[in-house]
C-alpha positions in Angstrom: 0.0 0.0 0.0 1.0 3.5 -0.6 -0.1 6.6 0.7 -0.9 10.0 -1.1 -0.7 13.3 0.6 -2.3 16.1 -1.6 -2.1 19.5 -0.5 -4.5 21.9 -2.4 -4.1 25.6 -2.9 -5.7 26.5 0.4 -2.8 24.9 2.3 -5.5 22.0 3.3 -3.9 18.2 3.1 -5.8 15.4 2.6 -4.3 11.2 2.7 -5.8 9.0 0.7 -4.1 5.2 0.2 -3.1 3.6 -2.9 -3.4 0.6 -4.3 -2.5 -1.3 -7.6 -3.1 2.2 -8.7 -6.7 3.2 -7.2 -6.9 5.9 -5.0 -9.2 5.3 -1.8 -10.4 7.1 0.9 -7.4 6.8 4.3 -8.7 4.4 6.0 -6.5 3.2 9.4 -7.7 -0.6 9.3 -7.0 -1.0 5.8 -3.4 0.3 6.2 -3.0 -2.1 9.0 -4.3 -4.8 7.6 -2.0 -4.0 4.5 1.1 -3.8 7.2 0.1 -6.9 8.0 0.1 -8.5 4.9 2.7 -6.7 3.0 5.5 -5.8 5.9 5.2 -2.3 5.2 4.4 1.3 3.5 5.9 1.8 0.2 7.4 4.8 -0.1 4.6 7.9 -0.2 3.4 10.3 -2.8 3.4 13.3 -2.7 1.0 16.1 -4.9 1.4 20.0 -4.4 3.5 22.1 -3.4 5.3 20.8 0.3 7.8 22.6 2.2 10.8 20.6 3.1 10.0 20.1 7.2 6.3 18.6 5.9 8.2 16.7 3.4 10.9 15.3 6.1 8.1 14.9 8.6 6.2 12.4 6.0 9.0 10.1 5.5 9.8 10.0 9.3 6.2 8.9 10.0 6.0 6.2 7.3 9.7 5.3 7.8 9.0 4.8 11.6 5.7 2.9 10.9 7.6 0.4 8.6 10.0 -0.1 11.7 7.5 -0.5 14.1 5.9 -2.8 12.2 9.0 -4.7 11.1 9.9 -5.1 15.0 6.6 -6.3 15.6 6.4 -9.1 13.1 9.8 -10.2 14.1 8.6 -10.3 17.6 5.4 -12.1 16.4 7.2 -14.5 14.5 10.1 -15.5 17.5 6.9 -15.9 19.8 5.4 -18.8 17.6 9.2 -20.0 17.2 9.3 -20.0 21.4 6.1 -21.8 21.8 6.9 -24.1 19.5 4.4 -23.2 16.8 5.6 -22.5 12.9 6.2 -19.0 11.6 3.4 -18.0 9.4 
């Protein structure tokens, strides 16, 4: 999945999420269940005119959700290992 920030003339940004080339309405349980599925974000999209420190700020928060997520599923996955049950 892969999110699109579009900032309109009024300053006003609106996230929408991507996939296999359709835009959708941001929805949080569909990005996690796409973290889930996938391992992480691809990198975002960006439309309109953005300063630097929004740009920055946008690939810190998807960079950190895709490590977040990356820790978790490594934790998941030593868990099942531990208790003796196969990694999905």
């Amino acid at each position: 999945m892969k999110l699109v920030f579009r900032k309109n003339e009024q300053e006003e940004i609106t996230v929408l999420q991507s996939h296999e080339g359709i835009d959708h309405a941001f929805v949080y349980t569909d990005m996690i269940k796409a973290l889930l599925k996938d391992g992480a974000l691809e990198v975002p999209v960006l439309e309109g005119t953005f300063t630097e420190e929004e740009k920055r700020s946008i690939d810190n928060m998807v960079s950190e959700i895709n490590r977040e997520t990356k820790e978790a599923m490594t934790a998941i996955v030593g868990a099942e290992k531990s208790n003796g049950n196969p990694a999905p």
